[in-house]
C-alpha positions, 0 to 999 in steps of 0.5 A: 411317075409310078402308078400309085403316086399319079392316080395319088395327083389326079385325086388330088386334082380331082378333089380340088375341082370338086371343091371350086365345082361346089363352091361356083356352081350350085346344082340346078335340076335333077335330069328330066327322066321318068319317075320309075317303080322299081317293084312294077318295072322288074317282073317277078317272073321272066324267061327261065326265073320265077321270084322265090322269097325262100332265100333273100339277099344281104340286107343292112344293119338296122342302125344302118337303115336310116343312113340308106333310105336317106340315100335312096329313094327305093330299094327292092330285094328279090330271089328268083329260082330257075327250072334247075333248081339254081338260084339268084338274088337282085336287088336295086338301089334308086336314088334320086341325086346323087351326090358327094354327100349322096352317092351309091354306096358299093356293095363291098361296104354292106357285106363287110358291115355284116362280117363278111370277107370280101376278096378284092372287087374286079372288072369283068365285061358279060357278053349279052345279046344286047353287047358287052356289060361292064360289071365288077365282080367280088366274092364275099364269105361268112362261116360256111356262104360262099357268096360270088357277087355281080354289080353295076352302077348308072348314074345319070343314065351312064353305066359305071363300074367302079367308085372311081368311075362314079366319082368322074361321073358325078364331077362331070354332072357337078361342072354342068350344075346339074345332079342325076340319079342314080341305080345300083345293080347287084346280082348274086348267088350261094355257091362254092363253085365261083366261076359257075355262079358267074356264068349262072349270074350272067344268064339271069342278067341276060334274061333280066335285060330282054324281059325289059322294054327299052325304057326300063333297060336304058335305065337300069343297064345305062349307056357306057360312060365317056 
């Protein structure tokens, strides 16, 4: 069986289970986790970086705003400037079920809602002191901003790369009735060098993940699925 036509059967398989999960299980808590706040738990200044409001990352549409806060239980938005004068943008989506109907949505559909090209998401793996991170990557432009994207998912305390990823998450939590939260990271900058905005990109996740105490980093940066 090819590629495309298995990965077409486990969907379906997948879909069916989704459906008898919904209809004989009905879910029953949201994982006992602190509360979290996502503006005090990230500080505005750590390592090398200092929060810099000159230049801000990708925010919806208004008539799509409402659609994400019904998602999302907080959100934050941040640049932040190193002392070489190169720059980053955060920004972390929280929400408090995840679900078929309330899930994450993947940055690759914000950008394309603001009209930008967006090349083709893929995995990478950044090299932290902490050990390897699996992220995605894409790079998305609009007229004349480059823009190379970095971006993580943790549903339910396990990090995701992919929607296909999340996807088997959630169907795991779905068969255990239970329904978790969930964290989008996105890491970014304005660059036409691709292959240094990543290394820069990796940097400030590097310096995010030690300026944050245990608690906080297993939220935001998870446990590898599986």
């Amino acid at each position: 069986m090819s590629g495309p036509r298995a990965r077409a059967v486990v969907v379906a398989l997948l879909m069916i289970a989704s459906v008898a999960a919904s209809s004989a299980l009905r879910p029953r808590a949201i994982p006992a986790v602190n509360a979290i706040d996502l503006a005090a738990t990230i500080p505005a200044a750590f390592g090398d970086w200092r929060e810099d409001p000159s230049i801000l990352p990708v925010v919806p549409e208004p008539n799509a705003q409402a659609e994400l806060e019904r998602i999302y239980s907080q959100t934050i938005a941040r640049s932040y400037v190193a002392s070489d004068g190169r720059q980053v943008m955060l920004s972390i989506a929280y929400g408090a079920a995840q679900s078929d109907s309330l899930r994450l949505h993947e940055p690759k559909v914000c950008y394309r809602a603001q009209g930008f090209a967006v090349v083709e998401p893929f995995k990478a793996t950044l090299k932290t002191l902490a050990g390897d991170l699996p992220v995605m990557r894409f790079v998305a432009r609009k007229s004349l901003r480059n823009e190379p994207v970095t971006y993580w998912m943790v549903i339910g305390g396990r990090l995701v790369q992919s929607g296909w990823d999340a996807k088997l998450v959630r169907l795991h939590f779905a068969l255990s009735g239970v329904v978790p939260d969930g964290f989008l990271v996105r890491v970014s900058s304005i660059d036409n060098d691709n292959e240094g905005a990543f290394e820069i990109e990796q940097r400030f996740v590097d310096d995010l993940l030690k300026a944050l105490d245990g608690a906080a980093r297993a939220r935001i940066f998870g446990q590898p699925a599986g």
